[in-house]
C-alpha positions as CSV (number, residue, x, y, z in Angstrom):
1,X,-13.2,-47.3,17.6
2,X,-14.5,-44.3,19.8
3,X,-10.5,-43.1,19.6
4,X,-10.5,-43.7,16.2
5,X,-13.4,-41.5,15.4
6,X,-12.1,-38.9,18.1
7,X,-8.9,-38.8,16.2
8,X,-10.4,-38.3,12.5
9,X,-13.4,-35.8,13.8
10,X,-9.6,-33.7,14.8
11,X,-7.9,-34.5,11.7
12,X,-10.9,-33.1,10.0
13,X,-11.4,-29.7,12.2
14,X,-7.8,-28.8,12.3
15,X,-7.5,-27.3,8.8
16,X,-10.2,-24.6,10.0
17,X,-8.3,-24.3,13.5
18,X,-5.6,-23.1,11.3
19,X,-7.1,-20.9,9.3
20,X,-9.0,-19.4,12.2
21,X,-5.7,-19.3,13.9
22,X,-3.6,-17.7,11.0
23,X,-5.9,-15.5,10.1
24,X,-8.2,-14.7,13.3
25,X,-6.1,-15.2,16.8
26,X,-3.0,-14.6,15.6
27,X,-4.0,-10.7,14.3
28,X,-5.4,-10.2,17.3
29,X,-2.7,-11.3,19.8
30,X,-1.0,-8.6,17.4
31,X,-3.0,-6.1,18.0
32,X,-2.8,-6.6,22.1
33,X,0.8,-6.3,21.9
34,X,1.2,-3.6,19.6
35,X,-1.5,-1.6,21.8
36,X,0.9,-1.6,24.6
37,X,4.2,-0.7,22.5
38,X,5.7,2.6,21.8
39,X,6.2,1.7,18.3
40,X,5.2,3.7,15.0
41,X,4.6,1.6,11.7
42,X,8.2,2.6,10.5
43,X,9.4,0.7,13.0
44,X,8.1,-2.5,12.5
45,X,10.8,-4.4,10.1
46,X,13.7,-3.2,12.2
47,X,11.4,-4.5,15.6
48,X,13.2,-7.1,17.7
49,X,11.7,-9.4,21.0
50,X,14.4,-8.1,22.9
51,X,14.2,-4.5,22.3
52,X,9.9,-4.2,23.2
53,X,9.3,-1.3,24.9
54,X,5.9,-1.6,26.8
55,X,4.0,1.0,27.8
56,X,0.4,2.3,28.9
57,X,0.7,5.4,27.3
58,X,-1.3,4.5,23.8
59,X,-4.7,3.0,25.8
60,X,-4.2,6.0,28.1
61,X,-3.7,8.2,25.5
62,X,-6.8,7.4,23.5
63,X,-9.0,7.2,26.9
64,X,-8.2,10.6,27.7
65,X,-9.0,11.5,24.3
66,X,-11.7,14.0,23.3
67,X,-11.7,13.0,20.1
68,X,-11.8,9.2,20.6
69,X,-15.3,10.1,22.7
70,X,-16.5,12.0,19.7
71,X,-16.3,9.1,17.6
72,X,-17.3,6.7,19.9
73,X,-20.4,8.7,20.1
74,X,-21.0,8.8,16.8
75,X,-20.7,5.4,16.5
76,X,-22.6,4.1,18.8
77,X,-25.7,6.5,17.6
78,X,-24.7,5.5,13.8
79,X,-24.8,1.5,15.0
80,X,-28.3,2.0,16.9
81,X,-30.2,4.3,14.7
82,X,-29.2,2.4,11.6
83,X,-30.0,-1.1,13.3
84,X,-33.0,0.0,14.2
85,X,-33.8,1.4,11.2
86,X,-33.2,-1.2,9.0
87,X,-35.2,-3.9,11.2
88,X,-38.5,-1.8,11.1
89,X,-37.9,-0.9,7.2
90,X,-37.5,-4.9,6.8
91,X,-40.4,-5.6,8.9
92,X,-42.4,-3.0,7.1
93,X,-41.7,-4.6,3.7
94,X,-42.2,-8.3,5.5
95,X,-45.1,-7.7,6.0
96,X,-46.7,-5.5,3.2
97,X,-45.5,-8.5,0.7
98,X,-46.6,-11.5,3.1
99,X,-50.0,-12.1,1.3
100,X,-49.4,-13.3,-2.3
101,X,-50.5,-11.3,-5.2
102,X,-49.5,-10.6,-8.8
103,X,-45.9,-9.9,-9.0
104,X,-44.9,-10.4,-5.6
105,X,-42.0,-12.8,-6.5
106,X,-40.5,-10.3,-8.8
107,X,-40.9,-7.2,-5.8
108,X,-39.3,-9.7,-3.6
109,X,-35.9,-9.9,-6.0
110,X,-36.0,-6.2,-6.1
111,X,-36.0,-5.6,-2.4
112,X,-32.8,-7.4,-2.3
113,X,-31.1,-5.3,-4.6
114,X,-29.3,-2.8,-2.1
115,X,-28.0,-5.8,-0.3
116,X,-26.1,-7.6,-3.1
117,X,-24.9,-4.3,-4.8
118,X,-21.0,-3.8,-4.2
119,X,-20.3,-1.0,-1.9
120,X,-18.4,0.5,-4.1
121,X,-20.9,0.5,-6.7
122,X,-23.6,2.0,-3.5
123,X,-22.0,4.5,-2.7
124,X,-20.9,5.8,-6.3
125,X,-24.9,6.0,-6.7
126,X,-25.5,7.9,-3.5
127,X,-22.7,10.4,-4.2
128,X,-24.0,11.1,-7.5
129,X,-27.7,11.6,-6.6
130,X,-26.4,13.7,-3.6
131,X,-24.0,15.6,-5.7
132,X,-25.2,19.8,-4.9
133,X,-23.8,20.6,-7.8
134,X,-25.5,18.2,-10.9
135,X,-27.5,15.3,-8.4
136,X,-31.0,14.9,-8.8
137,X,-31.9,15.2,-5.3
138,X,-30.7,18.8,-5.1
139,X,-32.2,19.7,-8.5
140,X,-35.5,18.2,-7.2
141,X,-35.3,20.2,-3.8
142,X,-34.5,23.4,-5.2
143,X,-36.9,23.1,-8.3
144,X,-40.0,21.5,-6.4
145,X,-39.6,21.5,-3.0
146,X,-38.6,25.4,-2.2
147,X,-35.0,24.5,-1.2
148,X,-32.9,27.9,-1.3
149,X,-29.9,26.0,-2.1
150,X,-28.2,23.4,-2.7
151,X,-27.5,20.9,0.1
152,X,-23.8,19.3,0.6
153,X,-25.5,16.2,2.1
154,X,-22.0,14.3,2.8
155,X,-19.9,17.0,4.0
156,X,-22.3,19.7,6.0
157,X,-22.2,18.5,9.9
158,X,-25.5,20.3,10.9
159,X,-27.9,22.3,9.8
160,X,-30.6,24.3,11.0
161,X,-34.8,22.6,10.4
162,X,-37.3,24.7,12.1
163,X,-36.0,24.7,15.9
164,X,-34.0,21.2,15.4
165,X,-30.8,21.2,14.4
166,X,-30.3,17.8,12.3
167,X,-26.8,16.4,12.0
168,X,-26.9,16.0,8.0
169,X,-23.7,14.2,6.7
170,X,-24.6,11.4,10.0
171,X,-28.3,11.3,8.8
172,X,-27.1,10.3,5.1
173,X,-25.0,7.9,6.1
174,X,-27.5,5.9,8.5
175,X,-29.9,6.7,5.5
176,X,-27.7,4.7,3.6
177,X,-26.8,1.9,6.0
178,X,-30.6,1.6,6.1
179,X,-31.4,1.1,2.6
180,X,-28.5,-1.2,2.1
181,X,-29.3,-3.7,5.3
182,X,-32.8,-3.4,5.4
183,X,-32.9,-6.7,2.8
184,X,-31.2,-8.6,5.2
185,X,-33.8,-8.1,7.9
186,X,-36.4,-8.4,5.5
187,X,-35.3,-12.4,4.7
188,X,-34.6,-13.3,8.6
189,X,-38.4,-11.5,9.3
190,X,-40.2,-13.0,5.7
191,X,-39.0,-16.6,7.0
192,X,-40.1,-16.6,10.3
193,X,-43.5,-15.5,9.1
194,X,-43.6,-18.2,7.0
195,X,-43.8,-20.6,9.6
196,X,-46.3,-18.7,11.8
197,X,-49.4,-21.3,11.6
198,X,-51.8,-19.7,9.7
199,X,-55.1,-20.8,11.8
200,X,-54.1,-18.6,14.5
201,X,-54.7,-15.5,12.7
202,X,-58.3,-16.6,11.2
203,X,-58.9,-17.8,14.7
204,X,-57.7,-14.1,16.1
205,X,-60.1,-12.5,13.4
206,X,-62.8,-14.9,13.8
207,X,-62.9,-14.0,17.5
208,X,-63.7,-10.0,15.9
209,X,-59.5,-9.0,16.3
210,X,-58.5,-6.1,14.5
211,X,-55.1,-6.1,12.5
212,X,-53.5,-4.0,15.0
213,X,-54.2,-6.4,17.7
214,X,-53.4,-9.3,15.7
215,X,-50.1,-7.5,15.1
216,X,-49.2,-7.1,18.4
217,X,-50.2,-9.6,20.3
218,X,-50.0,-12.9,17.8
219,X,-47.2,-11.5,14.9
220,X,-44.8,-9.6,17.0
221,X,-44.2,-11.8,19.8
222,X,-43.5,-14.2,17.6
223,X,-40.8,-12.2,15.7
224,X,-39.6,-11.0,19.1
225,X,-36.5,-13.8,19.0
226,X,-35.7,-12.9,15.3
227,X,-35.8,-9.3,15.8
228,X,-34.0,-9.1,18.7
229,X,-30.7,-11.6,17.3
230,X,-31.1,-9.3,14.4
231,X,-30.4,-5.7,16.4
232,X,-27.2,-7.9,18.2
233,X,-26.2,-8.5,14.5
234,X,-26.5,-5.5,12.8
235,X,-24.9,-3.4,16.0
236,X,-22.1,-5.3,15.8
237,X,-21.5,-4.9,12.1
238,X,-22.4,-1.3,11.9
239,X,-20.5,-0.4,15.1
240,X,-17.3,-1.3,13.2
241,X,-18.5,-0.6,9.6
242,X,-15.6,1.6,7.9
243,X,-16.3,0.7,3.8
244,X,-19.6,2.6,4.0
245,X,-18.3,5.7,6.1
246,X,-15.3,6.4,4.4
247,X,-16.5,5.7,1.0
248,X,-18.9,8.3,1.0
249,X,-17.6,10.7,3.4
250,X,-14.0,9.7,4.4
251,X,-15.0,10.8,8.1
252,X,-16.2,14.4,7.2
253,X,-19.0,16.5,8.5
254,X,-19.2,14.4,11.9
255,X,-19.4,11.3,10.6
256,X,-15.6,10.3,12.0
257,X,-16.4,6.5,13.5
258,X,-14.4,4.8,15.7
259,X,-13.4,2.6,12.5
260,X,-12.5,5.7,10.7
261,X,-10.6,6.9,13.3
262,X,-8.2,4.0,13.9
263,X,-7.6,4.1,9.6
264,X,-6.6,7.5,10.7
265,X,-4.5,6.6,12.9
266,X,-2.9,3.8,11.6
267,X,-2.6,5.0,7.5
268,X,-2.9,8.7,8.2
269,X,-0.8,9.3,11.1
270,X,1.1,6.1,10.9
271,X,1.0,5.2,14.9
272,X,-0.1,1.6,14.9
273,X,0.4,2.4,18.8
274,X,-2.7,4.3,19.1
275,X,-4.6,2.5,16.3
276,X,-4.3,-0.9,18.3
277,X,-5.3,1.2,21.2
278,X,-8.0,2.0,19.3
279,X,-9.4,-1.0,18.1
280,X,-9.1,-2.7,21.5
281,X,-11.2,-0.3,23.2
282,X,-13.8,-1.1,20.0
283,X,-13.3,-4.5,20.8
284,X,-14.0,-4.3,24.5
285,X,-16.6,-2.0,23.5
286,X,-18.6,-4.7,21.4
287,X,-17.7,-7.9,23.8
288,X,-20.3,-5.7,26.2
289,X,-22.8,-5.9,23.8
290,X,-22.7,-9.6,23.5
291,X,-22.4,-10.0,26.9
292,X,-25.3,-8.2,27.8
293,X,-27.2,-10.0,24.4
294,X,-25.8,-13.5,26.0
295,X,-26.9,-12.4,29.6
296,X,-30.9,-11.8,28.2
297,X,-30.6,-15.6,27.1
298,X,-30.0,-16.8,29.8
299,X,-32.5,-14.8,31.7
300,X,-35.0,-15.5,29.1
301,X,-34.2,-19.5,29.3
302,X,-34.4,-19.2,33.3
């Protein structure tokens, strides 16, 4: 009986150890050996086993190259500003709607609206608003708000703000990633606080605790878990995010992403060589981050 039920409980798992295989393993093995061929996308139909030519030269290549840096900069400050801002917008939200009151449900729907939008349909929204020539938040800045000009929000790299200079196109675009993933972290932080028992708050204020304290010291170590597995998450999404980037940018005004770059490579330039090159370093890139996420649980269960 117990190989019997060994048997089936494969039977059953195997369809998904296909699919995963087909469609997960199998693109990837690809993507290992085409990082280490001198091969160009043209080439692929008339590719043979016996005529691989393996080389070095494409992870060297992108190593040594500035531009790769550049975008892996930029990514990395794209993936940890907008992680980190959508997890305080959500737990600002969280916890402005966490007592009830009159219309809370329907706010609640509303909050969630960015999230389930299509990109497509996102983006369209932000492009118009931002338009310099006809969008309403130029028209607002140079009518109300003193603006001299126009702004070119998704195209202008920098710009000059009292002594700072503030990267603009890279600020719109983690604006954007912000207001479309802050929903998410606004459901994983509304549930947990939902199960925080509610007697240890009256007891906190009973005892004469102030809402700061209470904050600090009873709410937020209790979201600590939440929070954290929800900066792993949204790094790892927004470190190889492409739709958002290249739908309202394309990679302009130093917004370039290591996602955009290997699209560049691969579509633009047509070197799958240096786009596999690419994407491997991403990978490797991102396989730190979970090790380092996987090495705090540990330490923290220890």
């Amino acid at each position: 009986m117990s190989r019997r039920e060994d048997r089936d409980g494969r039977l059953l798992v195997a369809p998904t150890m296909l699919v995963v295989l087909a469609f997960a393993v199998l693109p990837f093995l690809a993507v290992v050996l085409f990082a280490f061929l001198d091969v160009r996308l043209v080439d692929i139909p008339r590719l043979y086993l016996d005529e691989l030519d393996f080389t070095g030269e494409n992870l060297a290549g992108v190593w040594a190259s500035p531009r790769f840096w550049s975008a892996a900069t930029t990514t990395v400050v794209y993936a940890a500003a907008s992680s980190a801002g959508a997890i305080v917008a959500g737990l600002v939200v969280a916890l402005a709607l966490r007592r009830p009151f009159r219309g809370r449900g329907l706010i609640r729907a509303l909050v969630l609206v960015p999230y389930i939008l299509p990109v497509v349909a996102a983006t369209t929204i932000w492009k118009t608003l931002l338009n310099p020539g006809y969008g309403l938040v130029n028209a607002v800045g140079t009518e109300w708000l003193g603006w001299a000009g126009p702004v070119a929000f998704l195209t202008t790299t920098s710009r000059d703000v009292g002594p700072f200079t503030v990267p603009v196109a890279l600020c719109t675009v983690i604006a954007f990633e912000v207001w479309k993933t802050a929903p998410l972290a606004f459901l994983f932080i509304t549930a947990r606080l939902q199960v925080i028992p509610g007697d240890i708050e009256e007891a906190a204020q009973i005892d004469g605790a102030g809402k700061t304290r209470i904050f600090r010291h009873l709410l937020l170590p209790e979201l600590a878990g939440v929070m954290a597995l929800l900066a792993v998450l949204r790094f790892l999404w927004s470190f190889q995010n492409f739709n958002d980037i290249y739908l309202l940018t394309g990679g302009a005004g130093g917004t370039e992403v290591l996602a955009v770059r290997v699209y560049t490579e691969l579509v633009v330039r047509a070197n799958i060589g240096t786009a596999s090159a690419t994407g491997l370093l991403m990978t490797g890139m991102l396989l730190v981050v979970v090790a380092v996420y996987a090495w705090m649980l540990k330490r923290g269960k220890a």
